[in-house]
C-alpha positions, 0 to 999 in steps of 0.5 A: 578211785570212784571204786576202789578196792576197799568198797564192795568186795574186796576179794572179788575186786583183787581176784579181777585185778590180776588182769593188770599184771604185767609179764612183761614188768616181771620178766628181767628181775628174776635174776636180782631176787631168785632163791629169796622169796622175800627179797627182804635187802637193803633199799636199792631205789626209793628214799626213805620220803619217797617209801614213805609216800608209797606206804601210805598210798598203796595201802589205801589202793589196796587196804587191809581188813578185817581178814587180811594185810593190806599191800604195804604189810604184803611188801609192795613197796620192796617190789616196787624198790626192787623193780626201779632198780632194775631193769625194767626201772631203768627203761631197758625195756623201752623204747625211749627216742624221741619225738616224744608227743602226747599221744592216744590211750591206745598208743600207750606209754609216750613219755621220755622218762624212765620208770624210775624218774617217773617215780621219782619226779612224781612223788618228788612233786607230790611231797614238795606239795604237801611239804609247802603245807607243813604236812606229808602224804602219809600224815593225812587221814585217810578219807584225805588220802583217798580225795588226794588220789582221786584228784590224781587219778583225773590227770588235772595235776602236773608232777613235774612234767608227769601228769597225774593220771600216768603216776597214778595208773603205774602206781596202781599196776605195780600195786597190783603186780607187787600184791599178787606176783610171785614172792621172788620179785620181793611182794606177796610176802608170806604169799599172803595174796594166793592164800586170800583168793586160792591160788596154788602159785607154781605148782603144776603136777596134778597126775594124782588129780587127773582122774578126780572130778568135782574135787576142791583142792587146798594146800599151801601155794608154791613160789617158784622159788620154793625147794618142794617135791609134788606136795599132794592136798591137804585135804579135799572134798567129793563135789556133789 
């Protein structure tokens, strides 16, 4: 966390984090939200000590400021819910026999526990940590936050046979995934992520367009989910 998303540009640092999300995470729950952008349900995965960690941490991933919410008023946390319940969380897309060694960064993911249970055995650790101290994660402040994150992003913490730095590398994608995937997977509410950097979601008709050069184009972003017919611009201006 040397450069988090709250130093320098935060724009800037979202707009190139969206190469950190996953097709392939996404792929599979789209039947378990579809036709609710907000995906706003009961809780399917997390406790409510296990949401709590997960408040406070992606909201110093991906802070709020003075323009825009942070990632858990954009409901990251109900995505990252969302996807541990499924199938996704439950390793249907792994594969998961063994031996199961340490292996090289290139190799990827060689652990035999499921999303879920790294989730789950990651923050379980995390809190009987912090619960030994008579405190929680989310009672910290937030510079303490951030130094707890780093010293987990460095892998020097064992979390009950997750190391560090793995919790914390798939904590920041599915922070990321949840902050900019489409609202159907329960984050990005109110698509709050496409209007902070001007993406028009899923929208793909530009016939109007094909013949317009140097033009801005600005309108309300479109969720899969969304009922709309070829909306045109709100309004434009002739480039130079």
């Amino acid at each position: 966390m040397s450069e988090g998303p709250h130093s320098n540009s935060r724009r800037n640092f979202l707009k190139s984090g969206l190469v950190l999300i996953s097709s392939a995470t996404l792929a599979g729950e789209t039947a378990a939200v579809f036709g609710s952008p907000r995906a706003e349900e009961a809780h399917r995965f997390l406790n409510e000590s296990e949401r709590r960690f997960l408040l406070a941490a992606v909201d110093r991933l991906i802070p709020a400021d003075e323009g825009w919410p942070g990632a858990a008023e954009a409901g990251v946390v109900n995505y990252i819910d969302l996807q541990m319940a499924g199938a996704w969380g439950r390793g249907e897309m792994l594969y998961r026999h063994g031996p199961f060694r340490k292996g090289t960064p290139m190799q990827g993911y060689q652990l035999e526990y499921t999303p879920a249970e790294l989730f789950r055995r990651s923050i379980g650790a995390i809190n009987a940590h912090f619960a030994s101290q008579a405190k929680s994660f989310d009672q910290l402040a937030a510079e303490e936050k951030d130094a707890y994150l780093t010293s987990l992003e460095k892998g020097d913490i064992d979390l009950d046979g997750v190391p560090s730095n793995i919790f914390f590398d798939f904590l920041l994608q599915h922070t990321v995934e949840g902050f900019f995937s489409d609202p159907i997977y329960g984050g990005n509410r109110n698509k709050i992520a496409w209007k902070m950097i001007g993406f028009p979601g899923a929208y793909a008709d530009y016939y109007d367009l094909i013949d317009k050069h140097g033009v801005e184009f600005h309108r309300e972003p479109l969720s899969i989910a969304d009922r709309t017919s070829s909306p045109s611009m709100t309004s434009s201006k002739e480039g130079k």
